[in-house]
N, C-alpha and C positions, 0 to 999 in steps of 0.2 A: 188712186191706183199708181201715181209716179213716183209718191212720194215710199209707197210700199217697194215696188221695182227698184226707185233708189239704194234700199235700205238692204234689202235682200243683195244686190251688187255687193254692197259695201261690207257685207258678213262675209259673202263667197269672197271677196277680194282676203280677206283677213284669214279665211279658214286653209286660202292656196297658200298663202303666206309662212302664217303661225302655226297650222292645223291640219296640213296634209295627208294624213293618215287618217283622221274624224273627220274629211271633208264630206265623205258618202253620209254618213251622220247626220252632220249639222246643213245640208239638203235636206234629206228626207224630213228634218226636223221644220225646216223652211215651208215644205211642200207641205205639213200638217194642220201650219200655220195657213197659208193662201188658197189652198186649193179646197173649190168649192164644188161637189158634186151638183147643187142643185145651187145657182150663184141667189145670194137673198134678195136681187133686184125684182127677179121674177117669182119671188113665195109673200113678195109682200100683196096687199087685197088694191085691186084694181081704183078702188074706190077712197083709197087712203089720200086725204091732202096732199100733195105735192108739198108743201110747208113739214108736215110730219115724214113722209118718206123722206124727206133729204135729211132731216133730223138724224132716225134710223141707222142709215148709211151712213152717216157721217159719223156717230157714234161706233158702230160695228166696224168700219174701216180703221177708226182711232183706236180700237182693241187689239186691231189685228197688228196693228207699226205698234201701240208697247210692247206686243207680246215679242216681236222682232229686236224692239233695241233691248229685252231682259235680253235672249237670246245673246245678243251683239256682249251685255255689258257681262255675261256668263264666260264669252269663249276668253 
């Protein structure tokens, strides 16, 4: 999650910058990205490995920071 909030900074840092006028944009475009209505910590099965759940996560979390730095390497 830090290294997502990192990354998400460092886009809004670039978009007040370079992008002022697409800032409302490339937020909402952010918030499509991170925001979870139902977060997947809690839809995964109770009974799932702790070894496989952090798999999961950690996978779905690393989908989420590429889809951030395309974002980042777009604006």
């Amino acid at each position: 999650h830090r290294r997502l909030a990192e990354k998400e900074s460092e886009i809004m840092i670039l978009a007040d910058k370079e992008f002022p006028q697409e800032k409302e944009l490339i937020l909402n475009t952010i918030r499509a990205i991170l925001v979870e209505a139902i977060p997947l910590e809690e839809q995964l099965p109770e009974e799932l490995p702790v070894k496989e759940r952090v798999r999961i996560l950690n996978e779905y979390y690393n989908l989420k920071y590429e889809a951030l730095e395309s974002l980042m390497a777009h604006l």
